[in-house]
N, C-alpha and C positions, 0 to 999 in steps of 0.2 A: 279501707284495707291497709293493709302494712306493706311498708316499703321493702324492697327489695333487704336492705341492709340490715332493718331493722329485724324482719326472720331471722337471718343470720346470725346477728345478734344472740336470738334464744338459742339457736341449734349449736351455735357455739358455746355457750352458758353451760346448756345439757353434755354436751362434748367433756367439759371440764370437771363437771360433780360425777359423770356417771365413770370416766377410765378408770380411775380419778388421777387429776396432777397432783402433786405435794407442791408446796410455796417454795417457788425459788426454782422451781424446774420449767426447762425449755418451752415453750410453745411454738405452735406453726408460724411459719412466716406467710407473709400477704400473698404470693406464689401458691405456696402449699394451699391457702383455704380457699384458694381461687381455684385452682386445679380441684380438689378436693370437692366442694361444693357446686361445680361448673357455673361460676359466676365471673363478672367481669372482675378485672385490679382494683379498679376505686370502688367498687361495693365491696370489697375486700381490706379493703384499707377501713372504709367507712367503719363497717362492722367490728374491728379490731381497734378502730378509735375509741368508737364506742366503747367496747369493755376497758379500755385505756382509764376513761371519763368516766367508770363506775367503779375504778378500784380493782376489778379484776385480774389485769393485765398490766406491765407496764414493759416499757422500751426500752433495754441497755444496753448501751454502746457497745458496738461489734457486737453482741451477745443474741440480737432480736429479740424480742415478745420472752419477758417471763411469767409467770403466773405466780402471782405472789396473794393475791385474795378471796379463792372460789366461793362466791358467793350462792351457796346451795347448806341447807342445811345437815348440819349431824347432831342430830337425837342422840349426844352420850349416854343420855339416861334408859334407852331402849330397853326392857327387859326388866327394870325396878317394877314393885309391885305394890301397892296398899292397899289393907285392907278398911271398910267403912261402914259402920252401920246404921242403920236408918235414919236414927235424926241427924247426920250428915246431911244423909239425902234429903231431910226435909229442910233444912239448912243453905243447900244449896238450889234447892228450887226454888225458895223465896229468894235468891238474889237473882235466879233465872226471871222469877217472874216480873219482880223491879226492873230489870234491864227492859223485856218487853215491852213493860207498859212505856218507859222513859224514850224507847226508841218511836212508838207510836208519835212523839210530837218533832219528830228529826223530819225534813224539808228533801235531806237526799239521801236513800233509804241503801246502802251497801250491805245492810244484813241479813235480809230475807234470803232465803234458799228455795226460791222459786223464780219462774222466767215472766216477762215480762207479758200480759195480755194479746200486745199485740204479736208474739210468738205462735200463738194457735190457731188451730183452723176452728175458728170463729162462726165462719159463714157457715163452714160443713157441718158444723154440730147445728146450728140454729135449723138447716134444710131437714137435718136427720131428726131433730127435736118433732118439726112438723108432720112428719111423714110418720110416724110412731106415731103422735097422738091422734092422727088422722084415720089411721089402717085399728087403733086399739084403743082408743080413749077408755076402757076398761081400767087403765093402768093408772090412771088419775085416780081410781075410785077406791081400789083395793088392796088388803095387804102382798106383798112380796113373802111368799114360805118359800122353805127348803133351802138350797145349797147355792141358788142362782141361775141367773138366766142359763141352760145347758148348751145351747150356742154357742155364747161366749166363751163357757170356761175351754169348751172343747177345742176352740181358737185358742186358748191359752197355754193349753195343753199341747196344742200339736208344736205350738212356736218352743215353748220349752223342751221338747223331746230334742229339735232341730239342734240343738246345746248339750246333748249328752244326757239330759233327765230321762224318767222312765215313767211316765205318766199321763192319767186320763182323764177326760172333763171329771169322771166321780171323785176325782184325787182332789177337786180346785172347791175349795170356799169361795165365794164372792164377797168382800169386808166394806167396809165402810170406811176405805180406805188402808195405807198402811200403816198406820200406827193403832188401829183397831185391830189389825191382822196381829200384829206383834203383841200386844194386848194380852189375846186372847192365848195366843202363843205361850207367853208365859204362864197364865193363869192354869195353861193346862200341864203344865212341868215343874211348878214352882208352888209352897205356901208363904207365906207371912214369916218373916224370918230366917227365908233359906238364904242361901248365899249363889250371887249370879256372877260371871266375869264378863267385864268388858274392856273394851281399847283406853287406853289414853293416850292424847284427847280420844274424846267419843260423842256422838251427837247429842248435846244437851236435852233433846227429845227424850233421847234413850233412859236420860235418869230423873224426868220427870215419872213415866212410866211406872220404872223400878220404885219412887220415891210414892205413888200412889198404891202398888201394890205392896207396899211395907215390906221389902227386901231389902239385904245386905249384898255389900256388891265388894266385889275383888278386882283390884284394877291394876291392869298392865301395861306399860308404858311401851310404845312402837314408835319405829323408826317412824314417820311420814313421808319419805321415799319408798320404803320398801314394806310397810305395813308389819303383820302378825309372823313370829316366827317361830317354827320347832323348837326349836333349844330351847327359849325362852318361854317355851306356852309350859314346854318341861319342867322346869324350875320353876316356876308359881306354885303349878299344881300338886308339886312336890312338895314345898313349903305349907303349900294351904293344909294338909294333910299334918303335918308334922305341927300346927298348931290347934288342929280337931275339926278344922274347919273341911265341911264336903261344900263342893259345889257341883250345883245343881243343875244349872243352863248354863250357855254364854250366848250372850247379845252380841252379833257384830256382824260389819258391812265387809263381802271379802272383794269388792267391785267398787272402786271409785269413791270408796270412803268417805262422808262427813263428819270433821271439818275438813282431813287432810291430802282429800281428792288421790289417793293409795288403794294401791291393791296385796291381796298376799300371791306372793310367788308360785306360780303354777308348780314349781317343782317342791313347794313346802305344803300343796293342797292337803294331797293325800295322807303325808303322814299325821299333819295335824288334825283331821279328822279321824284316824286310827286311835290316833292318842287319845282325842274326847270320847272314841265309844270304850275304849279298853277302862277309861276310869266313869264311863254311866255321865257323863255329861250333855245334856242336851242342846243341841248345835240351833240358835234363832238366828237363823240369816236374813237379815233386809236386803235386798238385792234394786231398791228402787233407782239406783244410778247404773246398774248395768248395763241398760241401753244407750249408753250418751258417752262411747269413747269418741274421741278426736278423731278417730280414720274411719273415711267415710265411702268405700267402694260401690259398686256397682250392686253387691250382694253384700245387706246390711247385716246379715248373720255372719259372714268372714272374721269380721273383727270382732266381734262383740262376743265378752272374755262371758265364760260358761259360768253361771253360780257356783257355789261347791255343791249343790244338789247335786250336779253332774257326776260328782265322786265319790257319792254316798252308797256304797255299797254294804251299809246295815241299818238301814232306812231311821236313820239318825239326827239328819239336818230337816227340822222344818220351814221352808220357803217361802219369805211372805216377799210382796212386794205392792207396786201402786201403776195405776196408769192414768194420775192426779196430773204429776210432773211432766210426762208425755204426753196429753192429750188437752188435757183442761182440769187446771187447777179447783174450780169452782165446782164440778161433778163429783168427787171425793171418792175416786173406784179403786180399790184395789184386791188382794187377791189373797189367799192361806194355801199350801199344802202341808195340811198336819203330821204328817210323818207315821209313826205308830202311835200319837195321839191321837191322830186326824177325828173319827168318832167323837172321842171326849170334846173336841175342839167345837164338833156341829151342834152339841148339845149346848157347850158352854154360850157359843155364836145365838143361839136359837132363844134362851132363857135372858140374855142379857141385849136383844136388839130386833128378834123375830126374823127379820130378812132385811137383807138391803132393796134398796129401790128400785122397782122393776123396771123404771121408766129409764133410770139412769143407767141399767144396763143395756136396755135394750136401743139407748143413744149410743150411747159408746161400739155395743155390735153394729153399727150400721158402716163404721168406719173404721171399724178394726179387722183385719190390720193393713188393708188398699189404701187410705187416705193416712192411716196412724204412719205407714213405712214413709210414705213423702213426707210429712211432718218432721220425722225421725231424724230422717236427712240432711233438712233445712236446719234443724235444732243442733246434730252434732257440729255441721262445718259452723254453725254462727258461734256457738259456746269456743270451740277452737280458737276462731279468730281471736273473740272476745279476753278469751283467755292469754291468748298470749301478746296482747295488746297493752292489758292491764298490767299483767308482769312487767314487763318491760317499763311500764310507767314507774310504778312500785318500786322499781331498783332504781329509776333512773333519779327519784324523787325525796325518799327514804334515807336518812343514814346511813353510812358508809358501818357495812358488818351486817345489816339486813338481807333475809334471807327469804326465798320464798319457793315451796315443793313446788318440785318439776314431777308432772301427771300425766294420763293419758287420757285423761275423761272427765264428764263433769263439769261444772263453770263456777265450784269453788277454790278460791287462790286460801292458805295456811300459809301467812307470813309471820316468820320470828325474826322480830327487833334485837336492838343490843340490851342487854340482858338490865342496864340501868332504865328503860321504857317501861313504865310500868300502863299497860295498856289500857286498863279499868279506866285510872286517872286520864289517859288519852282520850277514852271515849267521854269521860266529863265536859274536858276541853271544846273537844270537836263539834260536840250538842249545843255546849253553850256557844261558842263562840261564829257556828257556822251550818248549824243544824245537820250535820253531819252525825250519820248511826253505821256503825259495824258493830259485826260479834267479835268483843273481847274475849282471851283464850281461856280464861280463867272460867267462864261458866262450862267448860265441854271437857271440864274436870274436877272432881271431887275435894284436890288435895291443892294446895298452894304451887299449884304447878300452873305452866304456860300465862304466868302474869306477864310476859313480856311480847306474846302472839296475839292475833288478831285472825279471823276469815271474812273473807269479804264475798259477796256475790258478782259474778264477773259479765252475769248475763244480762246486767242491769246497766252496764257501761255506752251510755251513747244515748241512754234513755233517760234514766234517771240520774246519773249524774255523768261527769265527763274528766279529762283530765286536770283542769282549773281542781279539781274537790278532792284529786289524787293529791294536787300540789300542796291545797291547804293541808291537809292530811301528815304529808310528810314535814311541811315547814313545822308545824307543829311537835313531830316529833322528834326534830333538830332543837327544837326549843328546851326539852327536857332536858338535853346533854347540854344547851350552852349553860344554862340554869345551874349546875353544877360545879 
């Protein structure tokens, strides 16, 4: 667990990117955050050393605490846009898939974006596994048709409604996970040659996909604090237009983001969805991090931010998502609601996979969603911790001018180095030198952008590797600037 000081530490960090200071203006004195945070003076001091000792903050005579370094990122480039066409994509999937295979032989794994085995309830699936093949061994034998176990989805459905959606188990495909959901998703909106938008960064997943279904993609560059925004969704789509270019879909996560753990603005939902139906855009939302903010109440729905399905009032966002990440990785379940393709969707779901596996949904119904909510629970407060442990390392460890999103969900960290880091060549390093693997920034973008960021998996910290492999990590990237 983290120390008093060292929370403080972040909530002070976040204090600093979010007013925001400008460099050279006043900050609190040890009084003030002590009053302010109801903490004792010396964890008040501590904590203000601390960002002392990161560059953040420094102490001038008579003057106290100024803020000369806010080490939070700003995306100047927020809003730039490129476009790319297929052999890009197929361009960049081979270096996605090189990375892959190269991380496979790394000793301590930061790149993965899944949690750790012993995170899930193990025991409960193994009891509910028995008890299903006991009460139905049937299900061993036969194919899985139709739409899915109707239980389940309708479990799916009612939990969704409880967020603002408007829908019924007939509304829910059952996938073979969600990047099968998204898949099909596009398959149902999109030919060979159309043109899709996405985030930049955006989940390297996402242009594999695109890069299998031999699509062009249009990419827009976001803040990583503050995700997708109006004005700028405005101008692309403006531009895209005035070069001949329609698009068709856009891919994108409005909930906790991979890589950059963001969301888009409650108050930018709606128009930005107006916008996509007014120009025939169809809305592919992965929503599979939605359930994993940081605030963790008594009533797990309170916090937990609505998909834009919530806001779709011209049945325009189709809604996929997974309960791989939440429940157990290894069952591969996730979910569709097709929208006004939905039909085209079952047929397309039907011809290219017959059904998903009846056994594996009707494991997953035994414990959704009475054992899934405990789970749920366990998983936000640890990811939190997690999270804001490794940050803290990350700065403490890192170059001075490194920067890493402040989020509210999630256990991926999006840090960006000083701009001479070039991260590919980091991750060379770190492989060879220490069997060290993250995702460098450069694959979860099309265009020679974010060569000097990294994402790392935060939920892996304590298990798979520890702070000693944050240190090597950082010394290493000191290394490149003495080198210079």
């Amino acid at each position: 667990m983290m120390k008093k000081h060292e929370r403080l530490t972040i909530d002070l960090q976040a204090l600093i990117q979010n007013a925001p200071y400008r460099t050279g203006e006043p900050f609190l004195s040890i009084r003030e955050v002590a009053s302010m945070y109801q903490v004792g003076i010396n964890t008040a001091y501590k904590a203000l050393q601390t960002l002392e000792d990161l560059g953040v903050i420094f102490a001038e005579q008579k003057s106290g605490y100024v803020v000369c370094h806010p080490k939070a990122s700003t995306h100047s480039n927020a809003g730039t846009f490129s476009f790319s066409h297929d052999k890009e994509l197929t361009q960049r999937a081979t270096i996605i898939r090189r990375w892959a295979e190269n991380s496979k032989q790394a000793k301590v794994r930061m790149d993965l974006a899944t949690g750790e085995p012993e995170l899930y309830p193990t025991r409960e699936l193994q009891a509910a596994s028995y008890k299903v093949i006991r009460s139905n061994p049937s299900v061993l034998t036969k194919y899985a048709l139709g739409a899915g176990l109707f239980e389940l989805r309708k479990k799916i459905a009612s939990r969704y409604n409880k967020l603002g959606c408007q829908l019924k188990a007939e509304d829910i495909l059952m996938t073979n996970g969600a990047t099968h959901a998204l898949t099909l998703a596009l398959q149902a909106t999109t030919t060979s040659g159309d043109w899709v938008l996405v985030e930049s960064p955006t989940y390297f997943g996402f242009l594999q996909i695109l890069e299998s279904l031999k699509l062009n993609v249009v990419s827009i560059a976001i803040d990583p604090n503050h995700g997708l925004e109006h004005e700028h969704l405005v101008s692309v789509i403006e531009q895209s237009m005035s070069e001949n270019i329609v698009i068709k879909a856009c891919l994108l996560q409005a909930n906790f983001q991979n890589p950059t753990g963001c969301s888009i603005k409650p108050s930018e939902r709606s128009k930005i969805l107006e916008t996509f139906y007014q120009n025939q855009i169809v809305v592919v939302e992965d929503d599979t991090f939605g359930e994993l903010p940081h605030d963790s109440p008594h009533d797990l729905m309170d916090c937990r931010p609505p998909p834009l399905k919530a806001k779709d009032t011209h049945n325009n966002v189709i809604l996929c998502s997974s309960l791989s990440k939440l429940i157990s990785p290894g069952l591969r379940i996730g979910f569709i609601n097709g929208a006004a393709v939905h039909e085209q969707i079952k047929t397309l779901h039907h011809a290219t996979s017959i059904g998903c596996t009846e056994l594996t949904q009707r494991i997953i119904s035994q414990i959704y969603p009475r054992k899934f909510n405990t789970t749920l629970g366990q998983l936000r407060e640890y990811y939190k911790d997690c999270s804001n442990v490794v940050r803290a390392l990350i700065l403490k460890h890192f170059p001075s001018g490194t920067s890493v999103t402040l989020f509210k969900g999630g256990y991926l960290l999006w840090v960006t180095l000083p701009e001479d880091i070039d991260t590919n060549r980091l991750f060379d390093r770190a492989l060879a030198e220490h069997g060290i693997s993250f995702a460098p920034g450069s694959i979860f973008s099309l265009k020679q952008t974010h060569q000097h960021a990294l994402r790392i998996n935060c939920s892996s910290f304590g298990k798979a590797f520890n702070e000693t492999d944050i240190e090597h990590l950082g010394a290493l990237a000191h290394s490149f600037q003495e080198s210079k």
